[in-house]
C-alpha positions as CSV (number, residue, x, y, z in Angstrom):
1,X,-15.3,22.2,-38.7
2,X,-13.5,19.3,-37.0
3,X,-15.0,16.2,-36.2
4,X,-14.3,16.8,-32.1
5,X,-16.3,20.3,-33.3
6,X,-19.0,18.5,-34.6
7,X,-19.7,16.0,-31.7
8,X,-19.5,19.1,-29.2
9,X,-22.0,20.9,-30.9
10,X,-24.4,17.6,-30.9
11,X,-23.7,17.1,-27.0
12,X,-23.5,20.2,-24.6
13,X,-20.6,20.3,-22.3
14,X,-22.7,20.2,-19.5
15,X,-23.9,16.9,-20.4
16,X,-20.5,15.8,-20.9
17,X,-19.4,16.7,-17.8
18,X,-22.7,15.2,-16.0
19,X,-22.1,11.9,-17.6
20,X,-18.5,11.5,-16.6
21,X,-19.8,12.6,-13.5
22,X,-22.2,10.2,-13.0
23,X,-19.8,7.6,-14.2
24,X,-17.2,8.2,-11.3
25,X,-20.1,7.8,-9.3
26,X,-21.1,4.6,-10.4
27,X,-17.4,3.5,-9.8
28,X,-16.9,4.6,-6.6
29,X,-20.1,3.5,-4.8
30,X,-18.9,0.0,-6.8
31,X,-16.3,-0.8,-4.4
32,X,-14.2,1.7,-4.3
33,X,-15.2,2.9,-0.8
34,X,-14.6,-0.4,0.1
35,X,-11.3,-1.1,-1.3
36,X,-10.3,2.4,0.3
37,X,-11.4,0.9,3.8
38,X,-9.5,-2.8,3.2
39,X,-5.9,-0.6,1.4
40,X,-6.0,1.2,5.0
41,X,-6.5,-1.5,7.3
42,X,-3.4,-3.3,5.0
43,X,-1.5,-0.7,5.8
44,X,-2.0,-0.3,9.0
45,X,-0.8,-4.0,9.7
46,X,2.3,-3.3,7.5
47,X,3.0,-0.7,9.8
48,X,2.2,-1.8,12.9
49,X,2.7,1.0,15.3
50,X,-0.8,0.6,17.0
51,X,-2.4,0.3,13.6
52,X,-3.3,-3.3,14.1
53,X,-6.1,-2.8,16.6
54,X,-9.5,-0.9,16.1
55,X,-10.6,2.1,18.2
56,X,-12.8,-0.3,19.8
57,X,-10.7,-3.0,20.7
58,X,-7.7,-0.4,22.3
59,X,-11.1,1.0,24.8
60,X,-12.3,-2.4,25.5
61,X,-8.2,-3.8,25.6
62,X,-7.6,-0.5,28.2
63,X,-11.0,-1.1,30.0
64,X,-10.4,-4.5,31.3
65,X,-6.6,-3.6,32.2
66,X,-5.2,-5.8,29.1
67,X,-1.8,-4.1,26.9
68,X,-2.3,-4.0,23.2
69,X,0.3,-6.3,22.1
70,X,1.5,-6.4,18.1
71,X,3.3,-9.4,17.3
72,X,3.9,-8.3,13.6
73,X,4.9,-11.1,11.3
74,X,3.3,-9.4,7.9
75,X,6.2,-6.5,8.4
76,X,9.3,-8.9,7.4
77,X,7.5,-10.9,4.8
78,X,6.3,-8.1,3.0
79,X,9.8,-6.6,3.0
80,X,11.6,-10.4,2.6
81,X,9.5,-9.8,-1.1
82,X,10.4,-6.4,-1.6
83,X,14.4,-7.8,-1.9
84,X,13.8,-10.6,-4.1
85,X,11.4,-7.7,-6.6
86,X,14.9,-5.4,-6.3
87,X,16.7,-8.4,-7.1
88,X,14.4,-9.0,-10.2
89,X,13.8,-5.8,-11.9
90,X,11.8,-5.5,-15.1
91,X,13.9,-5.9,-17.9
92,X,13.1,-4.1,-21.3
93,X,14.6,-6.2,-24.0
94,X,13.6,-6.3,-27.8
95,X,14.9,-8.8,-30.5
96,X,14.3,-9.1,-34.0
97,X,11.0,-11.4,-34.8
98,X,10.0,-11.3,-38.2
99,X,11.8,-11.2,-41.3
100,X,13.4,-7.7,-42.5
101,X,14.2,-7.0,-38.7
102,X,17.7,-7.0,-37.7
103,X,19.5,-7.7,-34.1
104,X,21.3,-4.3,-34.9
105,X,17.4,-2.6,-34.5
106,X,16.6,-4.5,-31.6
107,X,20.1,-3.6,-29.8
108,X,19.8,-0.2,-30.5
109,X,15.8,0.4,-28.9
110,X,16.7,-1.6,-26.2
111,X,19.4,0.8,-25.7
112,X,17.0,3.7,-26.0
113,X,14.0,2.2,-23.6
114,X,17.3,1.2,-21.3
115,X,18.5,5.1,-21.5
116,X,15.0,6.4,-21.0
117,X,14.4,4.2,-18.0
118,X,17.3,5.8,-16.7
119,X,16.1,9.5,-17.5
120,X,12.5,9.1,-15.5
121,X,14.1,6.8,-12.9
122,X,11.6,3.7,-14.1
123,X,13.6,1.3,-11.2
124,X,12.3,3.6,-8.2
125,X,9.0,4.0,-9.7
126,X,8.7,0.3,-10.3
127,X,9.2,-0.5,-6.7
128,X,7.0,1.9,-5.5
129,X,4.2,0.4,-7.6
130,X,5.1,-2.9,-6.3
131,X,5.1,-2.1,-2.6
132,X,1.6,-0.4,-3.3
133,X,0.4,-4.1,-5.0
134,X,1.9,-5.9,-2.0
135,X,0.7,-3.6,0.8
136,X,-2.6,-2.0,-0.6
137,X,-3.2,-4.9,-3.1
138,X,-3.3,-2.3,-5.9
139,X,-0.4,-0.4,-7.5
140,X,-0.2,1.7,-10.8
141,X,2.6,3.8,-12.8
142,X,1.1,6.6,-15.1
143,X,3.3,6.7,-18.3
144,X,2.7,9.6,-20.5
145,X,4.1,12.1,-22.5
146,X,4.8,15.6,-21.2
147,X,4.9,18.9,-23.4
148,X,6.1,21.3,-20.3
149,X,9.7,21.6,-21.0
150,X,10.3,19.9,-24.9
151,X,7.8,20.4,-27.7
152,X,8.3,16.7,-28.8
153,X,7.5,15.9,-25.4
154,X,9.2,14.0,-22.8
155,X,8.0,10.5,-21.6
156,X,6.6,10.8,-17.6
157,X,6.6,8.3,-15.3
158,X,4.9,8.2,-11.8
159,X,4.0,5.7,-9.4
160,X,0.4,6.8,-8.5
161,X,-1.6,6.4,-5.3
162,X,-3.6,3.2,-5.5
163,X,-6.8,5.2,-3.5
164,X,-6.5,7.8,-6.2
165,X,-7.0,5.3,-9.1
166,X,-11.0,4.3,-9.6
167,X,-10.9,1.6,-11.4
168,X,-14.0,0.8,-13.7
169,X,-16.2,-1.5,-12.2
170,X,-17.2,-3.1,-15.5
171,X,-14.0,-4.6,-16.6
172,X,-12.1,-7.8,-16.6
């Protein structure tokens, strides 16, 4: 019996499940409503388009005969930072730092971590991740490994939603 085997049979499932339960709880009540509420509102002044003004202020802005003017100076400063980030990509470089390493090793991963940049399109995701971090103050890639198509696996890589990510509350 393995030892994942032996730890199941000392916890039930359902008390697995009720504690990881009870921990997304914990970490969603612990802000992340919040942070959901706040991401939006950035958003919506990125965007512009109406999205600056509250429900409340359009009927009290349409009540007392007044237009809802946007005068939106966050739109080109966001996107003024977006250029300089394409401008200054992440660069993945390795070099030889201790002794019995050789620049020939280093020249050749870099070459791989260059080719498989290439291969999951690590530039576009990269961006996307940083116009989540400007906009919604959070952004996130997922790398893993994926088993769908290659039995050694392929390395993934995704931008992911920033109000899909519950951080844990606990950490620094």
């Amino acid at each position: 019996m393995s030892t994942i085997d032996k730890s199941r049979s000392k916890e039930s499932e359902a008390a697995i499940v009720e504690r990881n339960w009870r921990r997304y709880e914990y970490g969603k009540d612990r802000g992340h409503y919040s942070y959901i509420t706040r991401a939006r509102e950035c958003e919506n002044f990125y965007l512009g388009a109406g999205g600056q003004w509250s429900d409340e202020d359009l009927a009290y802005l349409r009540l007392i005969g007044r237009p809802a003017l946007e005068d939106n100076h966050i739109f080109p400063a966001v996107n003024t930072a977006k250029g300089l980030q394409l401008q200054s990509r992440v660069d993945i470089a390795f070099r030889p730092a201790k002794e019995g390493t050789s620049e020939q090793t280093a020249e050749t991963l870099s070459k791989i971590v260059m080719q498989l940049c290439d291969d999951f399109q690590f530039r576009w995701h990269e961006t996307q991740a940083f116009d989540d971090g400007m906009i919604q103050r959070r952004g996130f890639l997922e790398l893993k490994m994926d088993f769908n198509t290659n039995v050694n696996g392929d390395i993934t890589c995704n931008a992911v939603n920033p109000l899909h990510v519950i951080p844990d509350p606990d950490a620094s």
